[in-house]
C-alpha positions as CSV (number, residue, x, y, z in Angstrom):
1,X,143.9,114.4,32.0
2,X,141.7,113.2,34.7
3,X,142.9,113.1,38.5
4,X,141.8,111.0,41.7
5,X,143.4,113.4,43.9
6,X,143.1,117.7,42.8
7,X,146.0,118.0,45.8
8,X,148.2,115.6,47.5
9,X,147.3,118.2,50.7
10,X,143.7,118.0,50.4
11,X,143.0,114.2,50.2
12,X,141.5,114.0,53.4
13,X,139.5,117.4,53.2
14,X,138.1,116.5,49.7
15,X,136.9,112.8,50.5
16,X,135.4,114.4,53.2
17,X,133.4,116.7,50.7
18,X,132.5,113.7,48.8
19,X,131.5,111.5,51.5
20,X,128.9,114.5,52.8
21,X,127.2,114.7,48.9
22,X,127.1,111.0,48.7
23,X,125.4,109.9,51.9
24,X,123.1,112.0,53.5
25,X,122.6,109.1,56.3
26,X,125.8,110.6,57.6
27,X,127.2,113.8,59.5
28,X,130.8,114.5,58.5
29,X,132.5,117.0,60.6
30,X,135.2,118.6,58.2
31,X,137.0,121.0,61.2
32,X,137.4,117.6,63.5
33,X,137.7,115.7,60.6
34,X,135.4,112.7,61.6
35,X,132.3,111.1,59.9
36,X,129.0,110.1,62.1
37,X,126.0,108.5,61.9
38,X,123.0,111.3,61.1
39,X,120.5,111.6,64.1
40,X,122.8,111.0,67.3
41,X,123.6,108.5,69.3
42,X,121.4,105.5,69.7
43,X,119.7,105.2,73.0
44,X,120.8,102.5,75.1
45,X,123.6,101.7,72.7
46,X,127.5,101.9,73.6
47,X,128.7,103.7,71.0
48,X,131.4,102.4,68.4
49,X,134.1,104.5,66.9
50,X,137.0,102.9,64.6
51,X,139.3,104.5,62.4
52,X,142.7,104.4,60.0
53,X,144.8,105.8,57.3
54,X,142.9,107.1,54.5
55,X,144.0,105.8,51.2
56,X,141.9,102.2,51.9
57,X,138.3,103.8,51.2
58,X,135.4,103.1,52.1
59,X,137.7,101.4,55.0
60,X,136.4,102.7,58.6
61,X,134.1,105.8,56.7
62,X,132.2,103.0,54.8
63,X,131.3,101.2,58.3
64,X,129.2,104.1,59.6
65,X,125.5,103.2,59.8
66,X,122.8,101.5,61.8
67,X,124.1,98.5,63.3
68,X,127.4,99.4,62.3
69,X,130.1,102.1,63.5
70,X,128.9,105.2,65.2
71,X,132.0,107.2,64.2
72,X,134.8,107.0,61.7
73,X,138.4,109.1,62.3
74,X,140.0,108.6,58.6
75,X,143.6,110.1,59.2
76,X,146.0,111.5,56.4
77,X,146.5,108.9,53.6
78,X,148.7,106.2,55.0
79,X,148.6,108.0,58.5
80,X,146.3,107.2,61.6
81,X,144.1,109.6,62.8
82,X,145.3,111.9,65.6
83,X,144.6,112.1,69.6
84,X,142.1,115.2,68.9
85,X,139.9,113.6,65.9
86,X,139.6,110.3,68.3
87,X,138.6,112.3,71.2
88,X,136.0,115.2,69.2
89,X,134.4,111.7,67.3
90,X,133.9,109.7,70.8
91,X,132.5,113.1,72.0
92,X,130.3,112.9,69.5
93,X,129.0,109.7,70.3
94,X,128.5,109.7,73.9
95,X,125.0,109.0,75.5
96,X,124.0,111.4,78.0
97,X,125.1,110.9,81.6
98,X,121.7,109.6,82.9
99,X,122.5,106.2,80.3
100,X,126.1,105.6,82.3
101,X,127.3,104.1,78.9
102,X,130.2,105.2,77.6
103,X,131.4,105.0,74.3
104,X,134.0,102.5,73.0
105,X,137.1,103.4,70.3
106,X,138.0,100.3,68.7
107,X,141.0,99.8,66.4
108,X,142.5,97.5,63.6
109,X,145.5,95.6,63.6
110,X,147.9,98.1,61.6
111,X,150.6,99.2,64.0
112,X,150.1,102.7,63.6
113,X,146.7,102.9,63.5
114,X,146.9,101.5,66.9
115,X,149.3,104.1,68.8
116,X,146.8,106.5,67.3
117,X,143.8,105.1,69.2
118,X,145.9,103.9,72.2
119,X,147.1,107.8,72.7
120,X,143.2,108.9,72.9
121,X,142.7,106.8,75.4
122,X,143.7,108.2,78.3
123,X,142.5,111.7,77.6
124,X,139.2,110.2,76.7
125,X,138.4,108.8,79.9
């Protein structure tokens, strides 16, 4: 029998995994759980992170690119990301201190997905 998910507590880890092998125009940080764009931030550019419940793939991952989002947090299936994986992935995508712009962590409408972002953004700042 073939499975879409090997281990109800490894979702997140193994789309991870997959995300990695399948596009190498992306960074995926497996310990903070977060996926970037490859090559740093964009000079001059406020950088965008989003994220949400995993189970709606390519939902917030998918949206990583040029032009696009800088950062991705996907959280547990059904389950916004938390504080920590917000804060590591706008780390990630601040410009150094010399550009004075600071990154911005941007949010769909899903309730939960919300409080997730909203609690980053005090520690963040």
């Amino acid at each position: 029998m073939k499975k879409l998910i090997n281990s109800p507590d490894e979702v997140l880890a193994d789309a991870l995994v997959g995300v990695a092998a399948a596009h190498p125009s992306l960074t995926v940080n497996t310990p903070d759980r977060y996926i970037a764009r490859a090559g740093g931030p964009t000079p001059g550019k406020t950088g965008l992170v989003s994220g949400g419940g995993s189970g709606h793939e390519p939902l917030h991952g998918g949206f990583v690119g040029y032009g696009m989002l800088d950062a991705a947090c996907p959280g547990e299936v059904f389950t916004s990301p938390v504080p920590d994986q917000i804060l590591a992935a706008t780390r990630a995508v601040e410009r150094p201190q010399s550009e004075l712009v600071s990154p911005l962590t941007a949010c769909t409408v899903q309730r939960g997905w919300r409080s997730g972002f909203g609690r980053e953004l005090p520690w963040g700042e």
